[in-house]
py3Dmol code that shows the C-alpha trace and the ligand (Angstrom):
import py3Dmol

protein = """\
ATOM      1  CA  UNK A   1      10.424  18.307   2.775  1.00  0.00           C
ATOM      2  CA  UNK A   2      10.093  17.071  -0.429  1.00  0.00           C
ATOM      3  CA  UNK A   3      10.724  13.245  -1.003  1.00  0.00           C
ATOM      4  CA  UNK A   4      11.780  11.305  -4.116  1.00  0.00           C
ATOM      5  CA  UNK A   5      11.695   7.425  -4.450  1.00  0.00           C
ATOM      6  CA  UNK A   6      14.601   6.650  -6.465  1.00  0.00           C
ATOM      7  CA  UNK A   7      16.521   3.435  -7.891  1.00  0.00           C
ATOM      8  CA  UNK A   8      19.300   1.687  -6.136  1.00  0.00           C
ATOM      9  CA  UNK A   9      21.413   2.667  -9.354  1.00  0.00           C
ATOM     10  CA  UNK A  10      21.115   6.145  -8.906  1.00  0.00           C
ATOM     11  CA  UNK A  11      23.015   5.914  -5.750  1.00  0.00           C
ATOM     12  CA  UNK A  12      26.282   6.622  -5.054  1.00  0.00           C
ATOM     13  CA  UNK A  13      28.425   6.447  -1.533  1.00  0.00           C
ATOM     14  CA  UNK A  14      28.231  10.414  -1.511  1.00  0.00           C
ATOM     15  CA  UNK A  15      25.897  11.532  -4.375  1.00  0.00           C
ATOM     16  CA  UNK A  16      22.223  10.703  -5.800  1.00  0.00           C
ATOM     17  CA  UNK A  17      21.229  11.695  -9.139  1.00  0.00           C
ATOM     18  CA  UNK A  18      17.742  11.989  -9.966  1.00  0.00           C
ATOM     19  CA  UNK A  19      16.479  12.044 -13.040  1.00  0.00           C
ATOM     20  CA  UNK A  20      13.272  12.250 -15.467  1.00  0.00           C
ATOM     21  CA  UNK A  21       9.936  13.283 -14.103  1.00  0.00           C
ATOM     22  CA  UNK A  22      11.584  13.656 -10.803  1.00  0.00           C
ATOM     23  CA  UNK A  23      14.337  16.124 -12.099  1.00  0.00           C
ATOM     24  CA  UNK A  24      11.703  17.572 -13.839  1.00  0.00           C
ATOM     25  CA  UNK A  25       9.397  17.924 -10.650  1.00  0.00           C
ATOM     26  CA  UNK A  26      12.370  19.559  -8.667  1.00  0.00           C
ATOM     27  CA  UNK A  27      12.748  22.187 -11.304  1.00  0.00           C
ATOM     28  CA  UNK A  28       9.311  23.084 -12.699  1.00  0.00           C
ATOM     29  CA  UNK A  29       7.198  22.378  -9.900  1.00  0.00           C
ATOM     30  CA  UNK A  30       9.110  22.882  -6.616  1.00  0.00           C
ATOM     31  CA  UNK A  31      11.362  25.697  -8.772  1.00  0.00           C
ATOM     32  CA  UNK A  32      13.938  24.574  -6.129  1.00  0.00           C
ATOM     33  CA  UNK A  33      17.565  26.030  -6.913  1.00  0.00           C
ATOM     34  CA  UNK A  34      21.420  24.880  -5.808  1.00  0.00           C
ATOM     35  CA  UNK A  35      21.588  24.532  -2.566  1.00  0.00           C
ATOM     36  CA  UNK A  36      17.875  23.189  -1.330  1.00  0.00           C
ATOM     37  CA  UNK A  37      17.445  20.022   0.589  1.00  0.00           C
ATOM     38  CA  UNK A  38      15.521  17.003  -0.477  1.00  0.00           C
ATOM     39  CA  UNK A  39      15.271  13.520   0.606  1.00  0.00           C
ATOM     40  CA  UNK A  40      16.012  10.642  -1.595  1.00  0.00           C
ATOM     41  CA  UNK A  41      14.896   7.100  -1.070  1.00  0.00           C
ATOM     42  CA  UNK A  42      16.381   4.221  -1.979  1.00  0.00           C
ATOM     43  CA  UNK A  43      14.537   0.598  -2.637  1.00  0.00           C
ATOM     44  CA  UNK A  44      15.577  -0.983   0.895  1.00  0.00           C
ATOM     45  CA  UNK A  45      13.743   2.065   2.012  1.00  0.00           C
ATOM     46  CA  UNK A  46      16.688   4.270   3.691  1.00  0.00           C
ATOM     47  CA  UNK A  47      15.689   7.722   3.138  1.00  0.00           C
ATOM     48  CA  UNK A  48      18.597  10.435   2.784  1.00  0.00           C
ATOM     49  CA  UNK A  49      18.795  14.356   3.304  1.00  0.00           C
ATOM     50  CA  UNK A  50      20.271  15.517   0.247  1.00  0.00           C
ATOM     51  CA  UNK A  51      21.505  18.503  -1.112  1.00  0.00           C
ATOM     52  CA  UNK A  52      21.178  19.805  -5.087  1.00  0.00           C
ATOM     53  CA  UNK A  53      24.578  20.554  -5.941  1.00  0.00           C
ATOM     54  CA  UNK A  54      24.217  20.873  -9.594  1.00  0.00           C
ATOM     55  CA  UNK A  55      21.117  21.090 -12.325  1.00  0.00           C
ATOM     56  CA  UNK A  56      21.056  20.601 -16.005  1.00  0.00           C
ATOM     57  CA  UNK A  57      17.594  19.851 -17.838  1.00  0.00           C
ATOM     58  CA  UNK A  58      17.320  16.453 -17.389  1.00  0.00           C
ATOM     59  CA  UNK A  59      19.174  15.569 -13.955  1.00  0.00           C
ATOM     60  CA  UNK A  60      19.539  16.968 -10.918  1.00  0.00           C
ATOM     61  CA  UNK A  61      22.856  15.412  -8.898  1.00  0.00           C
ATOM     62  CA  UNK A  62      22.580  15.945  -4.552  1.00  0.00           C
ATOM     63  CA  UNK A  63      24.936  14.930  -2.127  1.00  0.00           C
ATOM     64  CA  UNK A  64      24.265  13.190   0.747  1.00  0.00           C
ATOM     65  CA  UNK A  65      24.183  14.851   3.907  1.00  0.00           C
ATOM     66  CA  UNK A  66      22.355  12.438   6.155  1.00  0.00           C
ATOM     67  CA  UNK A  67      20.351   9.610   6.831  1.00  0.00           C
ATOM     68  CA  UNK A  68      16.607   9.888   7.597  1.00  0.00           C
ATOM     69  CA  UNK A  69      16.625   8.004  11.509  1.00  0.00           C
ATOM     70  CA  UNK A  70      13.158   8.596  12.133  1.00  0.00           C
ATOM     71  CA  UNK A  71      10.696   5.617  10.442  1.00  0.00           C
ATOM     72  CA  UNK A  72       7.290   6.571   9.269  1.00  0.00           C
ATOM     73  CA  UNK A  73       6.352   2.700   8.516  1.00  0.00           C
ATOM     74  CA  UNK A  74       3.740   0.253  10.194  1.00  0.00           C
ATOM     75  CA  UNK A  75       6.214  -2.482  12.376  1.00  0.00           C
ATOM     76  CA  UNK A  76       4.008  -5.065  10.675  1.00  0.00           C
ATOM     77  CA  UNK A  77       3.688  -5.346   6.616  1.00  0.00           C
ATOM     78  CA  UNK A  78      -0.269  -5.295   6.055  1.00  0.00           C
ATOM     79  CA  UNK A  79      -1.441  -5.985   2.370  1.00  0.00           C
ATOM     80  CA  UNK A  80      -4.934  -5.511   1.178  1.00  0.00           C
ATOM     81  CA  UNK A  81      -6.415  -7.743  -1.049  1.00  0.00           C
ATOM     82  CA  UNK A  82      -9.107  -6.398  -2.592  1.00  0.00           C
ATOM     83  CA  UNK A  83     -11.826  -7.403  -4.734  1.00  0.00           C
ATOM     84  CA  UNK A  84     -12.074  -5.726  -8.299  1.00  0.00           C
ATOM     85  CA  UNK A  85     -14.431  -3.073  -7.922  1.00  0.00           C
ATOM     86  CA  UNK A  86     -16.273  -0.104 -10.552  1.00  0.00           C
ATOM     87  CA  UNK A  87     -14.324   3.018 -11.760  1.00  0.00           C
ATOM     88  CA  UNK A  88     -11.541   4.988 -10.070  1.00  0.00           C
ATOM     89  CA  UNK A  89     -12.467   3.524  -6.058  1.00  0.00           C
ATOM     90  CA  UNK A  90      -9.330   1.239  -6.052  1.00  0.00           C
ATOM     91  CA  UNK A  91      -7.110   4.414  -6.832  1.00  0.00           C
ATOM     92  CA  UNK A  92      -8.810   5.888  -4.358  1.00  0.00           C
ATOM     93  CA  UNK A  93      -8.415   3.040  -2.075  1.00  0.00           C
ATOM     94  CA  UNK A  94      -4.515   2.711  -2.926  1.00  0.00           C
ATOM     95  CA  UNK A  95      -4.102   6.169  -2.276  1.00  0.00           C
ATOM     96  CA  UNK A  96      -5.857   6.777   1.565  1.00  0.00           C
ATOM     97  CA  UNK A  97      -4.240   2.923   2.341  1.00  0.00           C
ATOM     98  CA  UNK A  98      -0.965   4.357   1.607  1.00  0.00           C
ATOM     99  CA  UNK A  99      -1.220   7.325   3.909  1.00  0.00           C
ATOM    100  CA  UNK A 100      -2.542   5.031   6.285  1.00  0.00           C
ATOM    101  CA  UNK A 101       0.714   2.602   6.184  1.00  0.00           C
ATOM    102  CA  UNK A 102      -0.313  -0.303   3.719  1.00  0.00           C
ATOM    103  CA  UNK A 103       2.442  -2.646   2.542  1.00  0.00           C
ATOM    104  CA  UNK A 104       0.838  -4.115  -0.775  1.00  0.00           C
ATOM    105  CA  UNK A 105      -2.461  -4.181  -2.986  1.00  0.00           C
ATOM    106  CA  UNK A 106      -3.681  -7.046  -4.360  1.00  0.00           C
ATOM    107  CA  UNK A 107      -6.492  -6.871  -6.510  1.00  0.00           C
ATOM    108  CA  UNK A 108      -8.666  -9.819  -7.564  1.00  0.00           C
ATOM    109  CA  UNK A 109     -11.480 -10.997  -9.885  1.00  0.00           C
ATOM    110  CA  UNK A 110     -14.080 -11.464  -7.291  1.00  0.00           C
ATOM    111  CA  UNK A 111     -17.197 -13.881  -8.185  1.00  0.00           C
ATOM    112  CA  UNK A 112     -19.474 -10.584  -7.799  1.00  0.00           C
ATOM    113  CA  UNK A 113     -17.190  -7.844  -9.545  1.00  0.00           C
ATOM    114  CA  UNK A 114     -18.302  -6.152 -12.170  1.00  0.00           C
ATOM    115  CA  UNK A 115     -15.605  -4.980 -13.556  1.00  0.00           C
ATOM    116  CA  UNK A 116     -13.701  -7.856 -15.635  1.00  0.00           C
ATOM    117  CA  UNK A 117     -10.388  -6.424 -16.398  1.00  0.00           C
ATOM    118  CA  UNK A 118      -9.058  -6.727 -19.854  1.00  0.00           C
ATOM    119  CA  UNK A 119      -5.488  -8.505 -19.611  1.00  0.00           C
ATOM    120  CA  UNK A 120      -4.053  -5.742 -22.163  1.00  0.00           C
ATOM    121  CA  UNK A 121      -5.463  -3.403 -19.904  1.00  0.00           C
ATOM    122  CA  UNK A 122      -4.041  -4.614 -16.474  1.00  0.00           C
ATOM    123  CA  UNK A 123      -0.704  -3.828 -17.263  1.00  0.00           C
ATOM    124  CA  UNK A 124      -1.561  -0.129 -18.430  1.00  0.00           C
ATOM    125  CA  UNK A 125      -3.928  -0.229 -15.391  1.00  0.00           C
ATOM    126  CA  UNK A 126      -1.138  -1.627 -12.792  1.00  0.00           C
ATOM    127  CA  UNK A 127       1.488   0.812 -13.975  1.00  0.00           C
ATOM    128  CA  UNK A 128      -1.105   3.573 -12.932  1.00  0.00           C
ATOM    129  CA  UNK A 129      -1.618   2.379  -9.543  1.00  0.00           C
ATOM    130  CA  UNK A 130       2.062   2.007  -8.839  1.00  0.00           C
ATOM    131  CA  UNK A 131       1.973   5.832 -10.095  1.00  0.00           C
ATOM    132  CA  UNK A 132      -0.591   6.745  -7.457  1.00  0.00           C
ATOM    133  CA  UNK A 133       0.855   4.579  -4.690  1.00  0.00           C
ATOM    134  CA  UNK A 134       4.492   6.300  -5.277  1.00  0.00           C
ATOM    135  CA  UNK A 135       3.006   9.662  -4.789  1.00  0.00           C
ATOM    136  CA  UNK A 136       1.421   9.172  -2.208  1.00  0.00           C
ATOM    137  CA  UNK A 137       3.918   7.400  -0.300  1.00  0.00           C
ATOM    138  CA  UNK A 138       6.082  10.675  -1.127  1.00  0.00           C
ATOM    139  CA  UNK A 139       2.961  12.806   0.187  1.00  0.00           C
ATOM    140  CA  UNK A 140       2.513  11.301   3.473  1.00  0.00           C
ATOM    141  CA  UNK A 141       6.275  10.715   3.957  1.00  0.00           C
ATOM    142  CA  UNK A 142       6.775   7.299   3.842  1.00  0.00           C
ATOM    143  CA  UNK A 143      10.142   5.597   3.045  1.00  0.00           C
ATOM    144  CA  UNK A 144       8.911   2.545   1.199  1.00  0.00           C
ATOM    145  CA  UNK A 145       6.105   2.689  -1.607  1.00  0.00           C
ATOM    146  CA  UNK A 146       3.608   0.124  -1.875  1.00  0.00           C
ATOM    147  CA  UNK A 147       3.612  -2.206  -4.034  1.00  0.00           C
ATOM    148  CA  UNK A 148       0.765  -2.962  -6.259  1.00  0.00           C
ATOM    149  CA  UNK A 149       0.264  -6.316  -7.791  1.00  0.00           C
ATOM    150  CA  UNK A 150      -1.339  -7.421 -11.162  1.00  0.00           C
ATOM    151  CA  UNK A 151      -4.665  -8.789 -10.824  1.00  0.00           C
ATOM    152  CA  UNK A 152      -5.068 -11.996  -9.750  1.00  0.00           C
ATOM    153  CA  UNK A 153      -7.825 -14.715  -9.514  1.00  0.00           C
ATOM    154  CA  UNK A 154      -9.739 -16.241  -6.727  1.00  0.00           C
ATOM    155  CA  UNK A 155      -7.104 -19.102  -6.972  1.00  0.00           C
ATOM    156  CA  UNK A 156      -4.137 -17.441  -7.359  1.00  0.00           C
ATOM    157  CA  UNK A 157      -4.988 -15.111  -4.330  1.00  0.00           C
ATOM    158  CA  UNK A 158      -6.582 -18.395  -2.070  1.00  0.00           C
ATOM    159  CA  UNK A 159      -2.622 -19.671  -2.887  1.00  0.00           C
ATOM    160  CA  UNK A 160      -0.853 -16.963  -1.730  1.00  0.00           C
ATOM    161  CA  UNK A 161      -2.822 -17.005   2.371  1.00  0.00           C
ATOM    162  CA  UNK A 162      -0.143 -19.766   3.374  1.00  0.00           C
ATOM    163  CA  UNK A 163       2.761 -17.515   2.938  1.00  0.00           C
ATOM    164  CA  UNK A 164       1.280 -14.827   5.695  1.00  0.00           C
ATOM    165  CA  UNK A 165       1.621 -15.216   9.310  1.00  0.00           C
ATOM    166  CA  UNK A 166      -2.461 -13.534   9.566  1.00  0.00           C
ATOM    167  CA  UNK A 167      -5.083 -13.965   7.036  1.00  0.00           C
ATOM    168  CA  UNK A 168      -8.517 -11.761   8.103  1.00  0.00           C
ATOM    169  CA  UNK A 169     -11.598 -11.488   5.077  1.00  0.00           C
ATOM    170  CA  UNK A 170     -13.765  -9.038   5.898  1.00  0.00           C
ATOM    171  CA  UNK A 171     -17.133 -10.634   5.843  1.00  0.00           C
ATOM    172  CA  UNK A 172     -20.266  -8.471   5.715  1.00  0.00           C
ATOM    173  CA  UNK A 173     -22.340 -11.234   7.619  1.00  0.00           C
ATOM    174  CA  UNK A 174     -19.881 -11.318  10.359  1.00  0.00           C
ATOM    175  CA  UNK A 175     -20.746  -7.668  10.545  1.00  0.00           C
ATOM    176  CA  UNK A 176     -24.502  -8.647  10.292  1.00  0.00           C
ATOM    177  CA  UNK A 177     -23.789 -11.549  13.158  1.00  0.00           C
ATOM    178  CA  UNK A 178     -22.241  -8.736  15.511  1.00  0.00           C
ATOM    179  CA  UNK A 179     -19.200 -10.288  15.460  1.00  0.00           C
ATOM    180  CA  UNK A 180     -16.560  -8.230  17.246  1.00  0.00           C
ATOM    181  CA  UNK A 181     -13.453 -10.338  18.579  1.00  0.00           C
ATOM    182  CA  UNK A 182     -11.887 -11.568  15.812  1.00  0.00           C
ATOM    183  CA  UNK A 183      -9.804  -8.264  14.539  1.00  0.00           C
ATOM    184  CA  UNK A 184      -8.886  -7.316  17.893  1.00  0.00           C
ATOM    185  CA  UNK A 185      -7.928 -11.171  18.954  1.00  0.00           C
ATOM    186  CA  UNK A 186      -5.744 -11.457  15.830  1.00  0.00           C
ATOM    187  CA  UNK A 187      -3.868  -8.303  16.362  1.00  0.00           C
ATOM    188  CA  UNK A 188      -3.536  -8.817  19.659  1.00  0.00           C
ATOM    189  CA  UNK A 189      -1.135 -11.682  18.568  1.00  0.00           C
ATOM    190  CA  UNK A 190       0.262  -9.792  15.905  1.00  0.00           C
ATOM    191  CA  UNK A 191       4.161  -9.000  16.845  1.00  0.00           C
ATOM    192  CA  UNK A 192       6.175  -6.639  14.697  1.00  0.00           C
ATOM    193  CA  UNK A 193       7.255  -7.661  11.142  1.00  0.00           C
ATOM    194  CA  UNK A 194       4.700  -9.795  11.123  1.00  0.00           C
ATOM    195  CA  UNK A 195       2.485  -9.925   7.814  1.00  0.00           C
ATOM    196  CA  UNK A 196      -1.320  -9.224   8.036  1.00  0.00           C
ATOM    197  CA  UNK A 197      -3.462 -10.445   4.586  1.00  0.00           C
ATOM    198  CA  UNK A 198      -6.673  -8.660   4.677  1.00  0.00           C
ATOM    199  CA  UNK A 199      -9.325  -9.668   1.986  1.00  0.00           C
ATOM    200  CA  UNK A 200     -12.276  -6.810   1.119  1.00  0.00           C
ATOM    201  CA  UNK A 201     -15.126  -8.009  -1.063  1.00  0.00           C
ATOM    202  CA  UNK A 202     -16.222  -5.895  -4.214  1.00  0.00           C
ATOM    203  CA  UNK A 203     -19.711  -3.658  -4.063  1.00  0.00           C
ATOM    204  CA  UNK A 204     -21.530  -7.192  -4.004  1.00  0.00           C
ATOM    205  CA  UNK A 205     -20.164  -8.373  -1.361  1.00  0.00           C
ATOM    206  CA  UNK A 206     -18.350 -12.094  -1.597  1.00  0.00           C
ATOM    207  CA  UNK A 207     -20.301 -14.982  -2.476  1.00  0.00           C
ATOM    208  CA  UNK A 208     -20.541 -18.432  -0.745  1.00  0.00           C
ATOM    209  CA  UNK A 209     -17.879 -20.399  -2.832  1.00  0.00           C
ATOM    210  CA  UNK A 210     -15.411 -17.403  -2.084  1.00  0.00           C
ATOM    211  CA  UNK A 211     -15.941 -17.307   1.683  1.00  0.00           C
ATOM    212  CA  UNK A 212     -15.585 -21.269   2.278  1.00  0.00           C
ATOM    213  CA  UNK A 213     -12.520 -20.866  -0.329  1.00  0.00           C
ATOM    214  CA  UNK A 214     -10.781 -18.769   1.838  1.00  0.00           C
ATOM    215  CA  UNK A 215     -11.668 -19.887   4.980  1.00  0.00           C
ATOM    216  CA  UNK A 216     -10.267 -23.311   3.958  1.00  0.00           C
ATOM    217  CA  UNK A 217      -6.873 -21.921   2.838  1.00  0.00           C
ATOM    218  CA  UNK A 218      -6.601 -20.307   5.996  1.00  0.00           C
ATOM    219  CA  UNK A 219      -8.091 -17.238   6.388  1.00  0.00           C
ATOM    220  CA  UNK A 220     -10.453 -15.978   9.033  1.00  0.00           C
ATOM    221  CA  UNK A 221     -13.529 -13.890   8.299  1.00  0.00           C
ATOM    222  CA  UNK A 222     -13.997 -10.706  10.801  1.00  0.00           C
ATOM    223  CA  UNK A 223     -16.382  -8.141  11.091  1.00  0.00           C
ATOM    224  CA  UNK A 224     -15.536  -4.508  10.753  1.00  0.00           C
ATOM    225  CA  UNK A 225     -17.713  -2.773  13.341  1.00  0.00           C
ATOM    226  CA  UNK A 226     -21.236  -3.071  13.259  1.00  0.00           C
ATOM    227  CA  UNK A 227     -22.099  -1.123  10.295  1.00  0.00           C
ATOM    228  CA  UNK A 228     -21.786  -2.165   6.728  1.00  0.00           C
ATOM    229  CA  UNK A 229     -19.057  -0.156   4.736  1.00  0.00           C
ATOM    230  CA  UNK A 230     -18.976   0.177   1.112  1.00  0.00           C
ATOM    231  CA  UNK A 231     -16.050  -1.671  -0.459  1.00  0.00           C
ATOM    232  CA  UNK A 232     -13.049   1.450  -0.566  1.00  0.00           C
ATOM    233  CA  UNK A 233     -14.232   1.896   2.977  1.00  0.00           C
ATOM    234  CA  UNK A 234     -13.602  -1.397   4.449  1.00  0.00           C
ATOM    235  CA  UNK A 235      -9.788  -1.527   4.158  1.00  0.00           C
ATOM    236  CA  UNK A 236      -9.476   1.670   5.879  1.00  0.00           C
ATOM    237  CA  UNK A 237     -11.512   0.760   8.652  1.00  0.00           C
ATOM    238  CA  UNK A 238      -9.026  -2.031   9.087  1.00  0.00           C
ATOM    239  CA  UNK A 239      -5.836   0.125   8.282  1.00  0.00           C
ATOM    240  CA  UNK A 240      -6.654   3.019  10.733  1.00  0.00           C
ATOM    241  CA  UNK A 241      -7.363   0.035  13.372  1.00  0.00           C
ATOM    242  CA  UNK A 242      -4.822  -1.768  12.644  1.00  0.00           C
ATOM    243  CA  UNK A 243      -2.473   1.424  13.346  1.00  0.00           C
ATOM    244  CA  UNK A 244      -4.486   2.217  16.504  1.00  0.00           C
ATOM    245  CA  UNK A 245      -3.574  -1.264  18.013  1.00  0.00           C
ATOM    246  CA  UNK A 246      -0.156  -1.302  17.092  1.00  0.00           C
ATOM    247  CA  UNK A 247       1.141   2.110  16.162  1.00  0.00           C
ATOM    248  CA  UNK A 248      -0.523   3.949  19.085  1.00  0.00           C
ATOM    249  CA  UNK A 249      -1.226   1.453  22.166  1.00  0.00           C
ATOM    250  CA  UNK A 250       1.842  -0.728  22.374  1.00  0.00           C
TER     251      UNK A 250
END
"""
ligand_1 = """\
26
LIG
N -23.564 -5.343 -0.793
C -23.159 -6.072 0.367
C -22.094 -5.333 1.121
C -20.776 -5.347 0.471
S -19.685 -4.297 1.268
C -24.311 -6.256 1.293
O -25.209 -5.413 1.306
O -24.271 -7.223 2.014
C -18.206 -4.593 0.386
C -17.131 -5.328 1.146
O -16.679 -4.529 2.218
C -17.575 -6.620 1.800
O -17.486 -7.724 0.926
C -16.603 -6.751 2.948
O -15.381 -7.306 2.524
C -16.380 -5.325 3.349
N -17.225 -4.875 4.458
C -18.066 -3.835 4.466
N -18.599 -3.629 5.684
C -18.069 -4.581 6.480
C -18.192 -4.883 7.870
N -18.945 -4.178 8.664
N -17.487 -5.934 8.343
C -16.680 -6.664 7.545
N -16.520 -6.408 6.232
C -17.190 -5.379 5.701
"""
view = py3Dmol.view(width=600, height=400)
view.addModel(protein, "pdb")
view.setStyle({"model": 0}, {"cartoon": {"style": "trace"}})
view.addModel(ligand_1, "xyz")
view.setStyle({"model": 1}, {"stick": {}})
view.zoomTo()
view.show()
């Protein structure tokens, strides 16, 4: 069934209006009439079966019927911090990592990105991927949408590792070493709410300064299998395992 992430203050005890681009979605593209169901999402992520009572152009108003019980989210909050890479991968990567259960994106100025992003343009650029993380969250059925941060710099990121209960950069000479414990180890510790940091280096790779950066704020490089992935690959590797351990064995 359709899904719609909608603010707090479009929430009533009984009723839900949507509006804009949504209420346009519902009419235009679904062509849904009185009487259909939809589910409406608020920000603390409760998701409620709703059903269109009454349409004008611009707003659609539902009442609530019932709450969603079933949740669709990972039990532990994993946010993927990765490094600034070439032309539309990171959309990419926003959009699979949401279908896969990702909490947040952080991207970053990595040493070896090519890409420099244009401060005018990271806003512009940031409201896009909050665009493409909101679909897709309503695609694959989630109840919460990613959030997708600004980008930051090697130091602002290296300050944030304290604040997570796991910090894991995916080195590419781990990989190379045939390292293979230190994902698994880590989430066999993991316990649910828990918050997993996972750093992914841009097409180059990360360089020296960035590695012993990291690993001094806290973080602990792991391999991702044996092979070497490109860049949007890596944090799906890690998402799909990450859901494997958690989601499926426990
Ligand atoms: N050009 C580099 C590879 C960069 S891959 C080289 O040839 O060495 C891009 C990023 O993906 C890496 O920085 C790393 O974060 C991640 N990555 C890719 N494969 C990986 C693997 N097998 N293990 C851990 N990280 C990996």
């Amino acid at each position: 069934m359709q899904r719609y992430f909608l603010e707090d203050t479009q929430f009533d005890d009984n009723y839900v209006i949507i509006a804009g681009d949504d209420a346009k979605h519902i009419q235009k593209v679904m062509r849904m009439n009185e009487g259909d169901n939809v589910i409406c999402c608020n920000q603390s992520g409760d998701c409620f079966l709703s059903a269109i009572e009454e349409m004008t152009l611009t707003e659609v108003r539902a009442s609530i019927q019932q709450i969603e019980e079933r949740s669709s989210e990972m039990p532990v909050h994993v946010t993927i911090a990765c490094g600034l890479t070439k032309a539309d991968k990171l959309e990419w990567v926003i959009q699979k990592g949401t279908e896969m259960g990702a909490f947040s994106y952080i991207p970053f100025e990595a040493d070896r990105s090519v890409v420099k992003l244009d401060p005018k343009k990271a806003v512009k650029k940031q409201d896009r991927w909050n665009k493409i993380a909101k679909e897709a969250a309503e695609q694959s059925h989630r109840q919460r949408i990613p959030f997708v941060y600004k980008p930051e710099s090697f130091k602002q990121l290296t300050s944030r590792i304290e604040a997570f209960d796991h910090v894991l950069v995916a080195y590419e000479e781990e990989a190379r070493n045939d390292e293979k414990s230190r994902l698994v180890d880590t989430l066999a510790k993991v316990e649910e709410k828990d918050t997993i940091l996972l750093i992914v280096g841009p097409e180059g790779g990360f360089s020296d300064r960035e590695i012993e950066g990291f690993i001094q704020a806290g973080a602990h490089p792991c391999a991702l299998g044996p092979r070497i992935l490109r860049a949007e690959t890596a944090p799906l590797y890690a998402l799909s395992a990450i859901s494997y351990h958690i989601e499926l064995l426990r």
